[in-house]
C-alpha positions as CSV (number, residue, x, y, z in Angstrom):
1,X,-51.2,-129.4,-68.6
2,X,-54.4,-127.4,-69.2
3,X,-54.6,-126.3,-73.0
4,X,-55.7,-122.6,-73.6
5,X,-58.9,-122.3,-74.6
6,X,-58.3,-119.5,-76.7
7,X,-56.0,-119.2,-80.0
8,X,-53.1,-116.5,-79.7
9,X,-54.3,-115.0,-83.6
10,X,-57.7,-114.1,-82.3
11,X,-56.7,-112.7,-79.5
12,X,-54.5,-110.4,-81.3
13,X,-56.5,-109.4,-83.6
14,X,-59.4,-108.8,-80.7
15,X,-56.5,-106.9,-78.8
16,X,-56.2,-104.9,-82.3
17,X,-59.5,-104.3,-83.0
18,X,-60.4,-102.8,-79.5
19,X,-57.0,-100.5,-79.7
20,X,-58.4,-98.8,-82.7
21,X,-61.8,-98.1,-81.5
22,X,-60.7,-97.0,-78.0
23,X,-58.1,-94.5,-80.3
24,X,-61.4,-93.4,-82.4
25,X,-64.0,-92.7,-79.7
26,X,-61.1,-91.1,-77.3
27,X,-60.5,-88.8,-80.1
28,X,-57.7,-89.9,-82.2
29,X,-57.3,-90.2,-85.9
30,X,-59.5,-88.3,-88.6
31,X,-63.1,-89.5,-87.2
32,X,-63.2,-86.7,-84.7
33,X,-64.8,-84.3,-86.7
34,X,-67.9,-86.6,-86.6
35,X,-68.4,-85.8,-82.8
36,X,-67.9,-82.4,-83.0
37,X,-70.0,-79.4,-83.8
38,X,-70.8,-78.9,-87.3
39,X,-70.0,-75.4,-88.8
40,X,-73.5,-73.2,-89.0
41,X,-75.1,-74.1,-92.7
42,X,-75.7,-70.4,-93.4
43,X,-73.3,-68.2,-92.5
44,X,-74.6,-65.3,-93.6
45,X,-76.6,-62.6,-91.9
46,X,-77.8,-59.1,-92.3
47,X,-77.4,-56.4,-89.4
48,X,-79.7,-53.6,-89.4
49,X,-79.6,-50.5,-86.7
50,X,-81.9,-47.1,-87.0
51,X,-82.3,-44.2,-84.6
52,X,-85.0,-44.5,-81.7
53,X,-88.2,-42.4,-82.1
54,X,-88.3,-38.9,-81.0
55,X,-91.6,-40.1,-79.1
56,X,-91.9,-42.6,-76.1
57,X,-92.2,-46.2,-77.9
58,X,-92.2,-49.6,-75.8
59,X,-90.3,-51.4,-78.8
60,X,-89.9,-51.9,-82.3
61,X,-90.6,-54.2,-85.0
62,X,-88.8,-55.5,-88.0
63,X,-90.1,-56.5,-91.3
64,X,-88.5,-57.9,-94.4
65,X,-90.0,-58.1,-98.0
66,X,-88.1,-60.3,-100.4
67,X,-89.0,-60.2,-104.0
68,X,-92.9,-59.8,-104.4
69,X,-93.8,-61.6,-101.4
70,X,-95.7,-60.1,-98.7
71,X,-94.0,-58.4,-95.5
72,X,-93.1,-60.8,-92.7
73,X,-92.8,-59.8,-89.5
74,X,-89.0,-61.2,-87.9
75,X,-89.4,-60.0,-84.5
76,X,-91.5,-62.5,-82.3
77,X,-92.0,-59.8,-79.4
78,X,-91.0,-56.1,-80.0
79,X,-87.4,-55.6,-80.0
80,X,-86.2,-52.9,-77.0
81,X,-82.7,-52.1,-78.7
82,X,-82.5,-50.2,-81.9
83,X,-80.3,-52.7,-83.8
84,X,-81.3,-56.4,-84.8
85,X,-79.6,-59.2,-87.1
86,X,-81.2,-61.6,-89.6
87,X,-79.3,-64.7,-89.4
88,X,-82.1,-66.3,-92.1
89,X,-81.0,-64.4,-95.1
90,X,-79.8,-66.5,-97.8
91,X,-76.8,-65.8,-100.4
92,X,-77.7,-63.4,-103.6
93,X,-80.6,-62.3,-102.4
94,X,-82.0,-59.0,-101.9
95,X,-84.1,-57.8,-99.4
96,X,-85.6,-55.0,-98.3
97,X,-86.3,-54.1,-94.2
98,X,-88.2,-52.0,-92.7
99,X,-89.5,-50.9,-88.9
100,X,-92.2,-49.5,-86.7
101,X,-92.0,-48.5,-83.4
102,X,-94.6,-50.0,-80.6
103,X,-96.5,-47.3,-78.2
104,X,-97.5,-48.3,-75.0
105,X,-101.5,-49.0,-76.0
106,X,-99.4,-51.2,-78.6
107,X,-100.2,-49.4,-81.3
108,X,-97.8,-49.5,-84.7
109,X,-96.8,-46.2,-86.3
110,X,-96.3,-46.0,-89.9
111,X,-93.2,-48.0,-91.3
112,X,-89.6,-46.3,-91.6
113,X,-87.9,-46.0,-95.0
114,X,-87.2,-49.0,-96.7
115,X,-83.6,-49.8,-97.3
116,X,-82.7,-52.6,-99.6
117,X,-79.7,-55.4,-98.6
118,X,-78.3,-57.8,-101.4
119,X,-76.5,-61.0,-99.4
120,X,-73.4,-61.7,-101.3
121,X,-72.7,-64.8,-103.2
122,X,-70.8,-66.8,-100.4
């Protein structure tokens, strides 16, 4: 009689551990959340939306001041729509937006009125 070359307690506990990895990476138990998509870090944003000019404009741009720093510029390219949203605000800060419009020499006119946005505490 040919004697087993393996003993039945590691086996087992072989036979164990690969149960409860397959049951982790196929989804089961608490660990799942690790694989899945984390919730966005900042979930606050600001929404802003004016009326279009009265003349022809290609676009607009959209600034934002915060505190005593200079404007910055959000918008990449000129913005076609008259609404945009700020998804890089930050909670209990204020800031204050403004926007041009964009001719089609490319030329900037004068900024809109400022209005002023304070981001709640969370």
């Amino acid at each position: 009689m040919r004697k087993p070359t393996h003993n039945l307690p590691t086996l087992r506990l072989c036979c164990v551990f690969a149960l409860v990895t397959l049951s982790l990476v196929s989804g089961c138990g608490k660990l799942r959340g690790i694989f899945s998509p984390s919730a966005p870090e900042n979930p606050h944003f600001v929404t802003i939306s004016w009326n279009p000019s009265k003349s022809p404009v290609v676009g607009y741009n959209v600034y934002r001041e915060y505190q005593y720093t200079a404007a910055e510029r959000l918008t990449p390219r000129i913005v076609m729509q008259t609404k945009y949203v700020d998804g890089t605000v930050q909670a209990g800060r204020t800031y204050v937006y403004y926007v041009t419009s964009v001719d089609s020499r490319g030329s900037e006119s004068k900024p809109s009125e400022k209005i002023t946005v304070t981001v709640p505490e969370k």
